[in-house]
ROSEVEX-379209 format. One record per residue (C-alpha): residue in three letters; x, z, y; residue number from 1. Coordinates in Angstrom, 2 decimals, decimal comma. Each point is the difference from the previous one (the first is absolute). Layout:
! residues N
- residu; east; up; north; num
- Ala; X; Z; Y; NUM
...
//
This chain:
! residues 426
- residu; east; up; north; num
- Unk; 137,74; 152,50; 56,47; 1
- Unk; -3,12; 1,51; -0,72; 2
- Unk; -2,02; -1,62; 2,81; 3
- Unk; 1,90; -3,38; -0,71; 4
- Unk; -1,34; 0,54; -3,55; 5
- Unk; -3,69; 0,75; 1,28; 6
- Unk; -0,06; -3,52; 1,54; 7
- Unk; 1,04; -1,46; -3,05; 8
- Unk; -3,03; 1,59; -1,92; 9
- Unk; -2,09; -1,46; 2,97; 10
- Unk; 1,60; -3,59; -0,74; 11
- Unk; -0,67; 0,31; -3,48; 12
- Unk; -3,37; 1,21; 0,23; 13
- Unk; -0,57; -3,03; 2,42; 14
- Unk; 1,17; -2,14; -2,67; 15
- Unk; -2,78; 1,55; -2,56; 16
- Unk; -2,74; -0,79; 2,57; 17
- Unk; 1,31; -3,61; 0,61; 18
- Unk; 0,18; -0,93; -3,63; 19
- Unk; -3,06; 1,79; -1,33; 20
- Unk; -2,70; -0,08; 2,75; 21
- Unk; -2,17; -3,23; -0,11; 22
- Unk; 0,34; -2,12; 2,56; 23
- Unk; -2,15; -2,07; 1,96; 24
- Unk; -3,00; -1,41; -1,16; 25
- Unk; 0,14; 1,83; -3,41; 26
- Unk; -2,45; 3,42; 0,01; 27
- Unk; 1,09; 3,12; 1,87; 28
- Unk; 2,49; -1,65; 2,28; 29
- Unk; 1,20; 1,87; 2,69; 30
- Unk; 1,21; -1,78; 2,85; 31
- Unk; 1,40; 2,95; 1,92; 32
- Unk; 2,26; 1,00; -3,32; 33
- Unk; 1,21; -3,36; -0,33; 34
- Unk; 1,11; -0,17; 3,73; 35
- Unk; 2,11; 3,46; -0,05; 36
- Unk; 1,87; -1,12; -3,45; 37
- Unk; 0,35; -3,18; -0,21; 38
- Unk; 3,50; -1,45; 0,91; 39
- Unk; 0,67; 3,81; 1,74; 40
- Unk; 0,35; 2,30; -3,67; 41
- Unk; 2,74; -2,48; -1,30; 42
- Unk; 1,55; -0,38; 3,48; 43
- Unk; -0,18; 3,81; 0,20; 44
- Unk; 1,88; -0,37; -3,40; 45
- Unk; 2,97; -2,43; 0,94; 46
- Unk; 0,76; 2,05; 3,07; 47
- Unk; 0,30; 3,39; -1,94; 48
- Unk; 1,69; -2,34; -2,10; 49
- Unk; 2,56; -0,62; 2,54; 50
- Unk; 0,07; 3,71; 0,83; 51
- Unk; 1,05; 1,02; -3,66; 52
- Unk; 2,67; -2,82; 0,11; 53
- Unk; 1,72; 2,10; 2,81; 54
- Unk; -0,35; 3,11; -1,97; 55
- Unk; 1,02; -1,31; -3,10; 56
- Unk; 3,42; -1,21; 1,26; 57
- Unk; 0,55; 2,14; 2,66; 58
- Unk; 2,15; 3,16; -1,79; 59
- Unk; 2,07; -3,15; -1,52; 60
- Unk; 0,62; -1,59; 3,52; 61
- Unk; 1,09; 3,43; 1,42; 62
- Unk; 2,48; 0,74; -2,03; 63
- Unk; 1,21; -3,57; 0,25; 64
- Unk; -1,07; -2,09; -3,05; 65
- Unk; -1,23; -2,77; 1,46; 66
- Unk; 0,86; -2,25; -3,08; 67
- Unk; -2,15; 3,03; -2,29; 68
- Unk; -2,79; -0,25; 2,48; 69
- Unk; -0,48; -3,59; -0,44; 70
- Unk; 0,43; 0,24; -3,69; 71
- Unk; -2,50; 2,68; -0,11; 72
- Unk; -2,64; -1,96; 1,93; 73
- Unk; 0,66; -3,64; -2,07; 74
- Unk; -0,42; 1,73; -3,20; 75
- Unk; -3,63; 1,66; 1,74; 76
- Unk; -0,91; -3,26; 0,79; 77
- Unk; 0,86; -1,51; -3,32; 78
- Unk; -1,67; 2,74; -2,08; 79
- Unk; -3,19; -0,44; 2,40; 80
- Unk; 0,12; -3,77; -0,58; 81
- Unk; -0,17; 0,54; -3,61; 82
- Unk; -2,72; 2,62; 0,08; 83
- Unk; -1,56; -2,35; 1,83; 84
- Unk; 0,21; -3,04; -2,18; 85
- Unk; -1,27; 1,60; -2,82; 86
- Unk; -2,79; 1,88; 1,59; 87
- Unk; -1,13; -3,50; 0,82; 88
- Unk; -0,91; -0,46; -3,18; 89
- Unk; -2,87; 1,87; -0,49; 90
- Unk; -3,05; -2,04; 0,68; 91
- Unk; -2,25; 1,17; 3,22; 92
- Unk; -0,43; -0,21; 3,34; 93
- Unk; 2,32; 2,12; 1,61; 94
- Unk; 3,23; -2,45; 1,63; 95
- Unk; 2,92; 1,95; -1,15; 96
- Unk; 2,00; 0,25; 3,09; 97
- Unk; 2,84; 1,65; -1,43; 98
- Unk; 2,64; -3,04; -0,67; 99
- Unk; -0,81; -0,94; 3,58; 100
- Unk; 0,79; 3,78; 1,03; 101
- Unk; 3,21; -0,42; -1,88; 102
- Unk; 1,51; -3,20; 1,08; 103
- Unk; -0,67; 1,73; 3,60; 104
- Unk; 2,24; 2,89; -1,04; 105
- Unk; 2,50; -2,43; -0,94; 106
- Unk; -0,37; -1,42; 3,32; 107
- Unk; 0,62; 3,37; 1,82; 108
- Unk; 3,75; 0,55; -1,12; 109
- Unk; 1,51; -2,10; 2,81; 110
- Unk; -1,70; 2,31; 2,07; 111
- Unk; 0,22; 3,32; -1,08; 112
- Unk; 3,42; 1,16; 2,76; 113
- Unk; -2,29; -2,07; 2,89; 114
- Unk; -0,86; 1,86; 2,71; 115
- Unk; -3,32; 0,49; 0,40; 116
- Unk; -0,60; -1,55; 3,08; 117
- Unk; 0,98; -3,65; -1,53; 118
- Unk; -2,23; 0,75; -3,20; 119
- Unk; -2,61; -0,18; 2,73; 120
- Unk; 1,32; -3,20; 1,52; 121
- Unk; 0,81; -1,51; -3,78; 122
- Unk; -4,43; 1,09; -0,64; 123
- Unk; -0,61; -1,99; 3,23; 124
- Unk; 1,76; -3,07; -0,68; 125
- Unk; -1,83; -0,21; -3,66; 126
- Unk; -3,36; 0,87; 1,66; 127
- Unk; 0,51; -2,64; 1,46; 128
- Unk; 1,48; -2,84; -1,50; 129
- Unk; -1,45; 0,80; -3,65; 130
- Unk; -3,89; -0,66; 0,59; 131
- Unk; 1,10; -3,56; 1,89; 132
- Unk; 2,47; -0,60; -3,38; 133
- Unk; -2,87; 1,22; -2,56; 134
- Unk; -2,84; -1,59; 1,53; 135
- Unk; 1,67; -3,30; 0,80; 136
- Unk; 1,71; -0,32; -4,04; 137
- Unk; -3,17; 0,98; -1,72; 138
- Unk; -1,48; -2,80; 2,32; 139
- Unk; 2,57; -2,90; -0,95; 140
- Unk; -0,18; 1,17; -3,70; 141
- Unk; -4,03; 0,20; -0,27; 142
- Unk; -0,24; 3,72; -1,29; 143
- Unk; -1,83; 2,89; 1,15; 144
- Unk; 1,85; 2,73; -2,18; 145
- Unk; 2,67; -0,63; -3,04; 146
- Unk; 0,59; 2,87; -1,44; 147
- Unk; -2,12; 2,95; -0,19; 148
- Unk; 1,52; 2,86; -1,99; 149
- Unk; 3,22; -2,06; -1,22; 150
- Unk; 0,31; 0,83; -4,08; 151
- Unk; 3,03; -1,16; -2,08; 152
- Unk; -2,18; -3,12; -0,89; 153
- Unk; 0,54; -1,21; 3,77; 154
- Unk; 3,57; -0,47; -0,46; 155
- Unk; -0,24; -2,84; -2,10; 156
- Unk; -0,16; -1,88; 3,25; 157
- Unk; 3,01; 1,95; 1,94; 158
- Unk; -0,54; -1,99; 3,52; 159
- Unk; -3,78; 0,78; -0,21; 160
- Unk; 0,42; 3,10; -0,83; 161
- Unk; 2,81; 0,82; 2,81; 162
- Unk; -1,73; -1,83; 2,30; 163
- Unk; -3,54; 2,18; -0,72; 164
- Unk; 2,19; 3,52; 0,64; 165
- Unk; 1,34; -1,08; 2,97; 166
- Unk; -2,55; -2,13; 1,63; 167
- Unk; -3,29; -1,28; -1,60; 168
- Unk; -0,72; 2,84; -2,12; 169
- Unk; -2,55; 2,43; 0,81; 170
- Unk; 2,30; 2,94; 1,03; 171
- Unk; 2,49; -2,06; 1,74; 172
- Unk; 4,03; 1,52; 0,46; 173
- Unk; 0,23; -1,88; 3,71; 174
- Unk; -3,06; 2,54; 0,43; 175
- Unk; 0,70; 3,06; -2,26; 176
- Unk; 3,42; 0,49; 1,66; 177
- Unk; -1,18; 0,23; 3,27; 178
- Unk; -1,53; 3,29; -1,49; 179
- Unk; 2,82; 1,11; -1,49; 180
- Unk; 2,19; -0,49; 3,11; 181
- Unk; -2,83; 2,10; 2,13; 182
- Unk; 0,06; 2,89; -2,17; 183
- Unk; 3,75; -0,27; -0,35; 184
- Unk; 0,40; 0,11; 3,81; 185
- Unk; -2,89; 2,65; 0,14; 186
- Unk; 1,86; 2,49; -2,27; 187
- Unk; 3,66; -0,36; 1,83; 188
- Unk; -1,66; 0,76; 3,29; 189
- Unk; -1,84; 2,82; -1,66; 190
- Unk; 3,10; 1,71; -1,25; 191
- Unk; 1,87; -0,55; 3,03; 192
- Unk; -2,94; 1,77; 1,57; 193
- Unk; 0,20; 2,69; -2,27; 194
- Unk; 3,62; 0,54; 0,54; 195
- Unk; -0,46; 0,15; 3,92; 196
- Unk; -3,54; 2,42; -0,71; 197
- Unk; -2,12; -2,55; 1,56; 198
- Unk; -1,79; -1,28; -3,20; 199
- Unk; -3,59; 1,51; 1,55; 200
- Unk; 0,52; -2,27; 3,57; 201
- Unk; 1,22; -2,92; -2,64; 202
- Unk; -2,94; 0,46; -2,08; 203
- Unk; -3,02; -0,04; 2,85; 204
- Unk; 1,89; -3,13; 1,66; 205
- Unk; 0,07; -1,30; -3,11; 206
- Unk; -4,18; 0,41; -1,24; 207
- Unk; -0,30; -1,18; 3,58; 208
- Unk; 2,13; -3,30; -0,04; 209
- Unk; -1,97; -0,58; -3,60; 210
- Unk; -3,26; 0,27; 1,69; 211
- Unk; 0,76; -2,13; 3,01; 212
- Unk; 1,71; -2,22; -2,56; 213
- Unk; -3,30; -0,24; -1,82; 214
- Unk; -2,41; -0,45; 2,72; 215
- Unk; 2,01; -2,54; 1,71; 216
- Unk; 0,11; -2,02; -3,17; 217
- Unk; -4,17; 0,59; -0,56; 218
- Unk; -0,57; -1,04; 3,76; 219
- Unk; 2,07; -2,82; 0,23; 220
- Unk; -0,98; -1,57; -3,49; 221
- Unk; -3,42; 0,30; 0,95; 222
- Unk; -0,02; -1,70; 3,55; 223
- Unk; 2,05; -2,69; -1,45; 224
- Unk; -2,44; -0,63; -2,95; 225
- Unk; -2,88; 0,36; 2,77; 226
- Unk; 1,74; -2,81; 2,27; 227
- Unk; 1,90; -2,20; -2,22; 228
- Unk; -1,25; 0,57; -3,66; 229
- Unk; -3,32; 0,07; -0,36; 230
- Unk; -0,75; -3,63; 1,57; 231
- Unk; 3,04; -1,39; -2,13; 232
- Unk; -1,97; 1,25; -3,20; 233
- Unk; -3,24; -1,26; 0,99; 234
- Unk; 1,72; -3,72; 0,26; 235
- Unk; 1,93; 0,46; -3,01; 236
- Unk; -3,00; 1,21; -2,05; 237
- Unk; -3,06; -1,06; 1,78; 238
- Unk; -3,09; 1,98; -1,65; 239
- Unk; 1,74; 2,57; -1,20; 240
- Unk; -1,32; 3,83; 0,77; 241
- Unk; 1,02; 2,32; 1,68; 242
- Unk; 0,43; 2,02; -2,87; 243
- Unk; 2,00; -2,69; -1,80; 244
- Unk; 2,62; 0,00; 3,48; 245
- Unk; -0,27; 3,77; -0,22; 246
- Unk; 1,65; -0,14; -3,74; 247
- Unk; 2,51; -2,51; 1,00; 248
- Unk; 1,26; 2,65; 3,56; 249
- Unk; -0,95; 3,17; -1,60; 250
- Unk; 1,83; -0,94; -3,26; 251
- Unk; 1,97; 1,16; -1,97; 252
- Unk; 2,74; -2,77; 0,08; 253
- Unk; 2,43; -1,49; -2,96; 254
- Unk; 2,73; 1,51; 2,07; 255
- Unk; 0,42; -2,93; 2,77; 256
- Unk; -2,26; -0,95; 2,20; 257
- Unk; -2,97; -2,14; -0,59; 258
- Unk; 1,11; -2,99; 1,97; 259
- Unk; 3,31; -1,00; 2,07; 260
- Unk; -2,54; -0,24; 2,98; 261
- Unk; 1,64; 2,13; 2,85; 262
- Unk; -3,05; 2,06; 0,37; 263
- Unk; -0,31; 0,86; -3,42; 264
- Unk; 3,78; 0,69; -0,07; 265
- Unk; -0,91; 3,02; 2,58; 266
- Unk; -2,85; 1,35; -1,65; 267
- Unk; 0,11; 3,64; -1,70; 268
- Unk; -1,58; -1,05; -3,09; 269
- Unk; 1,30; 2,19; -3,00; 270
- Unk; 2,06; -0,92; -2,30; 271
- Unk; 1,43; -3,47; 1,82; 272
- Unk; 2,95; 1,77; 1,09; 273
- Unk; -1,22; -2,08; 3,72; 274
- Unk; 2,41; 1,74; 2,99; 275
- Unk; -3,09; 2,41; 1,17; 276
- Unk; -0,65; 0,68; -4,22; 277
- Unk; 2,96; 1,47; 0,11; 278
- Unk; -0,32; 2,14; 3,24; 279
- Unk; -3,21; 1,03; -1,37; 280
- Unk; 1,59; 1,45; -3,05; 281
- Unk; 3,24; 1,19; 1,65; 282
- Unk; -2,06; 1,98; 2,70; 283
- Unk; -2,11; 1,67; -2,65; 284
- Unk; 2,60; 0,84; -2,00; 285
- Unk; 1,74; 1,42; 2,38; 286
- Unk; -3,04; 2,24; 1,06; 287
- Unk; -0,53; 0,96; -3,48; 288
- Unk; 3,85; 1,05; -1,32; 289
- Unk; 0,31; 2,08; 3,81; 290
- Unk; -3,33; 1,63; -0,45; 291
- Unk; 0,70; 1,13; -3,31; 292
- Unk; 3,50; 1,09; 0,71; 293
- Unk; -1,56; 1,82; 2,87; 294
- Unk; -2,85; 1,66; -2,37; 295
- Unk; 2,91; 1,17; -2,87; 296
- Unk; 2,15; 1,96; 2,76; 297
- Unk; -3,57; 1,63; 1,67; 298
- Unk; -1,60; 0,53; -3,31; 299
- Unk; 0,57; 3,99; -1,32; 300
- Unk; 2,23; 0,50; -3,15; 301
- Unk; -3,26; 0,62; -2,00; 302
- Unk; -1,63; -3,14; 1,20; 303
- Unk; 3,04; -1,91; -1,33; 304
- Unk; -0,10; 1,46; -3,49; 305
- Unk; -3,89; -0,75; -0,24; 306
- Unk; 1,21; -3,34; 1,08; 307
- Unk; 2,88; -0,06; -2,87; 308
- Unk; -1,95; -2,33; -2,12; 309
- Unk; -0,58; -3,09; 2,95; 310
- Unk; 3,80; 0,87; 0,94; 311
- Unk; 1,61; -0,59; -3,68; 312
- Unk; -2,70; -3,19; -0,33; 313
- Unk; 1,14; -1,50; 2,98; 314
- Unk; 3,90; 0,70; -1,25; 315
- Unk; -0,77; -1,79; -2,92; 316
- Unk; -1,48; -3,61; 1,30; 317
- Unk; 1,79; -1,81; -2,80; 318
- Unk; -1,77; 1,96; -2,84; 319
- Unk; -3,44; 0,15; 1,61; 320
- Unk; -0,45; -3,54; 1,22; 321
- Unk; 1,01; -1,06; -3,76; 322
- Unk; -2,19; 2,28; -1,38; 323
- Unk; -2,80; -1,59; 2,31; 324
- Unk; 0,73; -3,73; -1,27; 325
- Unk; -0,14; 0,99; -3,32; 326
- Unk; -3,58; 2,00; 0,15; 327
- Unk; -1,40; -3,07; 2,01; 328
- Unk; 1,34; -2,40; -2,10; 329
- Unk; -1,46; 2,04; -3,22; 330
- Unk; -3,19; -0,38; 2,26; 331
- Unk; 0,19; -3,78; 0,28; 332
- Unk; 0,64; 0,14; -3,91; 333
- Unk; -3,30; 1,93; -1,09; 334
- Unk; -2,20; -1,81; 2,38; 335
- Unk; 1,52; -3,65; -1,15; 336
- Unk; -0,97; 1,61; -4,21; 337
- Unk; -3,08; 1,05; 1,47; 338
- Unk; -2,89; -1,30; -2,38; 339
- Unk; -2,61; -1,09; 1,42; 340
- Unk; 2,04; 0,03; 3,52; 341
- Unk; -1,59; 2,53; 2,67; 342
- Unk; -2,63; -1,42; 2,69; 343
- Unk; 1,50; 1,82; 2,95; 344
- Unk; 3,39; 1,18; 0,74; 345
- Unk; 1,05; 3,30; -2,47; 346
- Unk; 0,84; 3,21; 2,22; 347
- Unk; 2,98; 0,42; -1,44; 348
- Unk; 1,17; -3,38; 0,55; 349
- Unk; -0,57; -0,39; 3,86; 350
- Unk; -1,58; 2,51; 2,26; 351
- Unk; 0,64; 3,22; 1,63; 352
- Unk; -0,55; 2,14; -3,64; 353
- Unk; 3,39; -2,06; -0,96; 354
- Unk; 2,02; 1,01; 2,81; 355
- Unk; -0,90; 3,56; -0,32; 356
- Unk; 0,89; -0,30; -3,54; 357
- Unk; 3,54; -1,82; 0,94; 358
- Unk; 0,49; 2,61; 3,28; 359
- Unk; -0,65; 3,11; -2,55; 360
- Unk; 1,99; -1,61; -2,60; 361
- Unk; 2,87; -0,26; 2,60; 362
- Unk; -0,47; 3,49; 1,22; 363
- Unk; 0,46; 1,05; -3,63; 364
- Unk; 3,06; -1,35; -0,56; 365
- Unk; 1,34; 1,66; 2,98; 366
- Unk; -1,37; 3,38; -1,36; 367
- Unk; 1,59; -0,60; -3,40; 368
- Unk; 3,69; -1,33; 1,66; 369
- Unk; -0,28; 3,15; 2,83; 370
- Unk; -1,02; 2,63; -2,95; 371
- Unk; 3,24; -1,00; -1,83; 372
- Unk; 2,07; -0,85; 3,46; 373
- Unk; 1,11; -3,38; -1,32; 374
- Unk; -0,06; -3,50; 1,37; 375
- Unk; -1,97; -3,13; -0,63; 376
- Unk; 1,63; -1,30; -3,25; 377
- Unk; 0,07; -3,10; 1,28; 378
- Unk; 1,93; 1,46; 3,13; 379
- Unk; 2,35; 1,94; -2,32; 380
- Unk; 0,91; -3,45; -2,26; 381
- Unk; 0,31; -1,99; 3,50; 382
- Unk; 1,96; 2,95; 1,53; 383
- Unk; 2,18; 0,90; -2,42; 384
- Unk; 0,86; -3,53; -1,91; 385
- Unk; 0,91; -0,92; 3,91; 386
- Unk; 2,01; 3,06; 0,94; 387
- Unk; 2,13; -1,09; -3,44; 388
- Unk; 0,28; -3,58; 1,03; 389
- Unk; 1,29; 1,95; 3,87; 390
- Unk; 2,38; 2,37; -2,12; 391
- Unk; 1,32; -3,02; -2,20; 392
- Unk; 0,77; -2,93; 2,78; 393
- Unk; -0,46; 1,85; 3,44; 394
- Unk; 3,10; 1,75; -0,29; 395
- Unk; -1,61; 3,96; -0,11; 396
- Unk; 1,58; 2,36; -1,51; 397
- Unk; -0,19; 4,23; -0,38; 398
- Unk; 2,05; 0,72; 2,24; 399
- Unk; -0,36; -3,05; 2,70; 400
- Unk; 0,27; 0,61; 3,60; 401
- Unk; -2,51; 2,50; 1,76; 402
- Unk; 0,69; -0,20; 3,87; 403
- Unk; -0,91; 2,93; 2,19; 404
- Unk; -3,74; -0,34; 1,10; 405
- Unk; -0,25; -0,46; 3,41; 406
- Unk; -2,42; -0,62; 2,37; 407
- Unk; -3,86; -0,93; -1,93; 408
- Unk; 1,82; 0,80; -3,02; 409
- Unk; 1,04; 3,67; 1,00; 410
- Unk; -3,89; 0,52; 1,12; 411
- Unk; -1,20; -1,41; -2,89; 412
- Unk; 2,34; 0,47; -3,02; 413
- Unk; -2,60; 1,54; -1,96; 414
- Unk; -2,32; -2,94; 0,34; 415
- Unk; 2,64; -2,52; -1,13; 416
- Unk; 0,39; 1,86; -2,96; 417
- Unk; -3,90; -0,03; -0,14; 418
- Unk; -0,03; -3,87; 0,08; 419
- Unk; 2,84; -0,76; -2,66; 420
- Unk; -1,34; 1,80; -2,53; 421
- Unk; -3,89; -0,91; 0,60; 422
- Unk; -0,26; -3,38; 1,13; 423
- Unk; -2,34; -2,21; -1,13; 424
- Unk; 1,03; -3,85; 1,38; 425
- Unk; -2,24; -1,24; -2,50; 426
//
C-alpha cells in the first residue's frame, strides 16, 4: 500500500507540472518536462486508479458479496461524477478529469470477478478498436474535442454530453478504462504473487515489461512518423514548419488522435489515446507503480516515517487534486481582476515557483492528515457513504460469512485487512 500510494503522489505531482508549467512558445518552457508528464502523470493516475478498484472491493469479494462490491464501486463512481461536475465549475484551465474517472469506475463493475488475464485481453481489444471509433466519429461530426471538464451545465444537451464522456471528450472512457483494466489486472497478479512469495520476481518482470512496453511504443511511433507521417503533413499543410508539425506529433492531443489517417492512428502522441499512446503510458506506469513498490519494501522503517507526509498525500488523491483546482482557479480569478493586467506571465500563475507552491501545499496536507492518522476527507465521505450504500443493498451484514483463508489469503491476511480499511479508489 504504501509504495502503491507513492506512485499516486508521483501521478499527482505530474498532474501539477502539466497544468501549471507553460507550455510551448510561452516564456520558460521546458520541453523535456512537458515530454515526461504529459499524457504519462494522468495515465500513471488511471492505472493506480485501477489498482485501488481491486483493493477497494477486494475484502467484499472474499467473503462473497459480490452484489456489495458492485454497490460499493457504483456509488464511488457516482460520488466521483458529482465531485466532478461541480468542480467543473470553477473557471480555469485545469480539465477536470474526474467525471471521466468516474463513469470509468462505473465501467469496471462487470469486471471486477475477471480474471486477470482477460482484463488484459478486454485492454487490448479497446486499444484497439477505440482510437479507430474516436478518431473516425469526431471526423464525421466535425469536432476536435466536446467536452473538456463536463460541469452540470453540459447536461442540458444529454447525447452531447454522453457522447463527450465516452468518446469525443478530452479524457475519453473507451480510453480511461483501458487504464483502469491495466491496473486492475496489475494488482490481482500482484497479490497472487504475494500469496505464492514471488512479488520481488513479479515486480522486476514487471518494471521490465513497462520499459520494453515504452520503448517499443517510442521506436515504433517514431519510424512510422519518419516514413509515413512527415511527407503526409507536408502535402496536407504545405509551408508549414517544422515546428508547427512538431506541435501537431509532439502534442498534447484532445484525447483522439489528430486525424483517422492510419499513420497518425499509430503515433504515440500524448493524450490521443492512439494504440502506441497508450503503450507509452501503460509501460511507464507500470515502471513507475513496480519501482515504487520495490523502493517502500527496501526503504528502512525510518526512511518510511520521514516519508509519512508523500505517503498520506498520495492516499489522499481526491482531496489534493481538488485542493489544486481550486488554488489555480483562484489564480485564473486574480489575474482576470488584475488592473492594469500584468505584461508577462505572474509566477504564481504558471511557472515552476507555482508548482513548488502546489507540490508543498500537497506535502502539507499529507503532514496534517499523517499527524492526526486520518484519511483524505474526501476519501472518508466517498468511502464511507459507499460502504453504507454496500451495507444497505449488497446484502452485508455483522455476522456474514468469513471463509477460511487459504492460499494468498492465508499469506497475506494481514494485508487484506490493510486494504479494506485504507483504500483509496478515488
Amino acid at each position: 500500500m504504501v509504495g502503491v500510494d507513492f506512485a499516486r503522489f508521483l501521478a499527482i505531482i505530474g498532474m501539477f507540472c502539466a497544468h501549471l508549467m507553460t507550455t510551448r512558445g510561452q516564456p520558460g518552457y521546458m520541453p523535456w518536462l512537458t515530454s515526461v508528464v504529459e499524457g504519462n502523470a494522468s495515465t500513471l493516475f488511471a492505472v493506480v486508479g485501477g489498482v485501488s478498484v481491486v483493493f477497494a472491493t477486494r475484502s467484499y469479494l472474499e467473503r462473497g458479496y459480490v452484489a456489495a462490491a458492485r454497490w460499493a464501486m457504483l456509488a464511488r463512481g457516482l460520488l466521483v461524477i458529482l465531485i466532478g461536475m461541480t468542480l467543473a465549475l470553477a473557471p480555469g484551465n485545469v480539465v477536470v478529469v474526474l467525471v471521466y474517472f468516474g463513469v470509468a469506475m462505473l465501467c469496471t463493475i462487470p469486471f471486477l470477478r475477471i480474471a486477470p488475464k482477460w482484463l488484459l485481453v478486454s485492454a487490448s481489444i479497446l486499444a484497439l478498436v477505440g482510437p479507430i471509433a474516436n478518431a473516425n466519429l469526431r471526423a464525421v461530426l466535425g469536432v476536435m474535442d466536446e467536452g473538456g471538464g463536463i460541469d452540470w451545465t453540459q447536461w442540458g444537451d444529454p447525447t452531447v454530453a454522453l457522447r463527450a464522456v465516452f468518446l469525443t471528450g478530452t479524457y475519453p472512457v473507451v480510453t480511461w478504462l483501458v487504464y483502469l483494466l491495466v491496473g486492475m489486472a496489475f494488482a490481482k497478479r500482484l497479490v497472487a504473487a504475494v500469496g505464492t512469495a514471488t512479488e520481488l520476481r513479479f515486480l522486476g518482470r514487471t518494471a521490465g515489461l513497462g520499459t520494453l512496453l515504452a520503448a517499443f511504443a517510442l521506436g515504433t511511433s517514431s519510424l512510422i512518423f519518419e516514413a509515413f507521417g512527415r511527407s503526409s503533413m507536408v502535402a496536407a499543410m504545405p509551408g508549414a514548419s517544422t515546428d508547427m508539425m512538431g506541435t501537431v506529433v509532439e502534442g498534447p492531443g484532445f484525447g483522439a488522435p489528430f486525424s483517422p489517417a492510419p499513420w497518425a492512428l499509430a503515433l504515440q502522441t500524448p493524450h490521443t489515446g492512439a494504440t502506441l499512446d497508450i503503450v507509452r503510458g501503460v509501460g511507464i506506469a507500470l515502471v513507475v507503480i513496480a519501482t515504487m513498490l520495490l523502493l517502500a519494501r527496501a526503504l528502512p522503517k525510518p526512511a518510511l516515517r520521514i516519508l509519512e507526509p508523500v505517503r498520506a498525500a498520495g492516499a489522499a488523491p481526491l482531496t489534493v487534486y481538488v485542493l489544486h483546482v481550486l488554488a489555480a482557479s483562484a489564480a485564473v480569478n486574480v489575474l482576470l481582476m488584475a488592473t492594469p493586467p500584468p505584461t508577462t506571465i505572474p509566477w504564481w500563475y504558471l511557472g515552476p515557483a507555482i508548482v513548488a507552491c502546489h507540490v508543498l501545499g500537497a506535502v502539507a496536507v499529507g503532514a496534517l492528515l499523517a499527524a492526526l492518522k486520518r484519511r483524505g476527507p474526501l476519501e472518508a465521505c466517498v468511502s464511507g457513504i459507499s460502504g453504507a450504500v454496500a451495507r444497505s443493498f449488497g446484502g452485508v451484514t455483522a455476522a456474514g460469512p468469513h471463509p477460511q483463508p487459504t492460499g494468498e489469503r492465508a499469506a497475506r491476511k494481514d494485508s487484506s485487512s490493510l486494504a479494506s480499511s485504507r483504500d483509496t479508489s478515488t
